[in-house]
N, C-alpha and C positions, 0 to 999 in steps of 0.2 A: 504494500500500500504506500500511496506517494501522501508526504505531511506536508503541506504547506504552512506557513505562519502570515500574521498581517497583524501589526500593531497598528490600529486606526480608531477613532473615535466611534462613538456608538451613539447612533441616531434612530428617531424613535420609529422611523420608517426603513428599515435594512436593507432598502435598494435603492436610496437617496445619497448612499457612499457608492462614488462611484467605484472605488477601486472593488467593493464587495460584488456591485454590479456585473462589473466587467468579467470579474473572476467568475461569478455563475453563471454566465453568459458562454463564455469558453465551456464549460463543463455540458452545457446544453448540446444535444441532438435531435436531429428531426423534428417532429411537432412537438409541441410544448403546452404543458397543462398547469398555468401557475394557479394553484386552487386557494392560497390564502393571498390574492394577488396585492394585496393593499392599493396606493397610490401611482407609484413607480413602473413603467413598462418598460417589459426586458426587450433589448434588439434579437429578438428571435422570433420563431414563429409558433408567438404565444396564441393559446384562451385563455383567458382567464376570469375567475372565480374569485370573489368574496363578500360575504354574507354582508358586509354592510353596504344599503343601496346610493352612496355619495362618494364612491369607487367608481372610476371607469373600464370596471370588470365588465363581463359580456354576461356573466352569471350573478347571481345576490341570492347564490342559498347555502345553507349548511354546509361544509364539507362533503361528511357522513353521506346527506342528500344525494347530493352532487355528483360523487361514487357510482352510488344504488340506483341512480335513476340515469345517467348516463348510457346514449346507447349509438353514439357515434361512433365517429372513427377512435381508433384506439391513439395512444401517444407514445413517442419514444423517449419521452422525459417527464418525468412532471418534477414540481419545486414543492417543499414543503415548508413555507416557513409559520407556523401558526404562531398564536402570542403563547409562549414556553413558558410561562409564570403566571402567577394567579394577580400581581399587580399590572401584570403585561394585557392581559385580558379586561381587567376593569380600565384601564385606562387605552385601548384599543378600542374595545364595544361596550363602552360605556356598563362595565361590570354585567352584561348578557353572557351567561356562560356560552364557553364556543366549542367545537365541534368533542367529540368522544374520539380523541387520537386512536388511543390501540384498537377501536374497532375500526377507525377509517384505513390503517396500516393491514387489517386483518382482509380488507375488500378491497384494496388498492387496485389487485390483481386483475381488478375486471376492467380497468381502461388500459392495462399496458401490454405494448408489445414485447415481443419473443426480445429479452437482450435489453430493454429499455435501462432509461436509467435513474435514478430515484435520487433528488436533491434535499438532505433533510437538516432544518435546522435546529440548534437548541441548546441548552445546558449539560450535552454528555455526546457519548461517540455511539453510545447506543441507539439505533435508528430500527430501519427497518429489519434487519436481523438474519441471519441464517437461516431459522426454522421456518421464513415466510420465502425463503430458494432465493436471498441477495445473498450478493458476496460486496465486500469493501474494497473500492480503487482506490479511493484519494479522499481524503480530507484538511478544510482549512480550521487551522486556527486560531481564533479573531481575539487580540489581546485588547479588552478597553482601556487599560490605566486603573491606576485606584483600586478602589472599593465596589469595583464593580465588575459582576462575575464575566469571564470569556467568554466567547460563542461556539460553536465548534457547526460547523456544514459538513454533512459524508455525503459522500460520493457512492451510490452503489446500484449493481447492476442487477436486474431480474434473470434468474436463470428456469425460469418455469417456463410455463407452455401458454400460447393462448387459448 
């Protein structure tokens, strides 16, 4: 697995730094599913998803939803960056609890292609996981300064079937 590091500020939107940008940008293949997509549009060939409707998302529902009721084309990337923290959440969606991760990581499998690649953010390197058939390429990790925790992005690839 490749480590990358980035000491860069932490801004309340994660794809308003452009260097973070650019870097998940690079990691991106094929079509692209940003499903927590906030503000910020990636230069790829995004949809994107997120539940609050004052985003210039294409979608405004749930995650979890968003998953299960999807019946498109499948993607060969999607992003994951949800709000990681329960003050990340009230102060994202106005304290609106947001989606049920491990079940949305448990369905994931139903938009992704053979090989795809799974961008996940958060407080650990624990992501999508081996027992859901990823394996780990590459991970960043994001130093903010201070007193204030790291980020960490994995990198990893579906090895199941469609």
């Amino acid at each position: 697995m490749i480590i990358d590091y980035m000491k860069t500020p932490l801004y309340r939107m994660t794809f308003q730094n452009s260097r973070i940008r650019m870097w998940v940008e690079k990691q991106c293949v094929g079509r692209v599913l940003n499903l927590f997509a906030g503000e910020t549009e990636l230069a790829v060939n995004e949809l994107r998803n997120d539940i609050r409707s004052d985003t210039t998302a294409h979608y405004h529902m749930d995650a979890v939803d968003f998953i299960t009721e999807w019946s498109g084309e499948k993607f060969n990337t999607v992003v994951l960056d949800p709000p990681y923290s329960y003050r990340k959440s009230m102060e994202m969606y106005d304290g609106a609890s947001c989606s049920r991760f491990n079940l949305l990581k448990n369905r994931l499998w139903r938009v992704l292609k053979k090989d795809a690649r799974v961008i996940t953010f958060g407080y650990h390197s624990v992501s999508m996981g081996q027992k859901r058939g990823f394996v780990q390429e590459r991970a960043l990790l994001m130093s903010h300064g201070g007193a204030i925790h790291d980020t960490i992005a994995v990198v990893e690839v579906w090895k199941g079937t469609e």
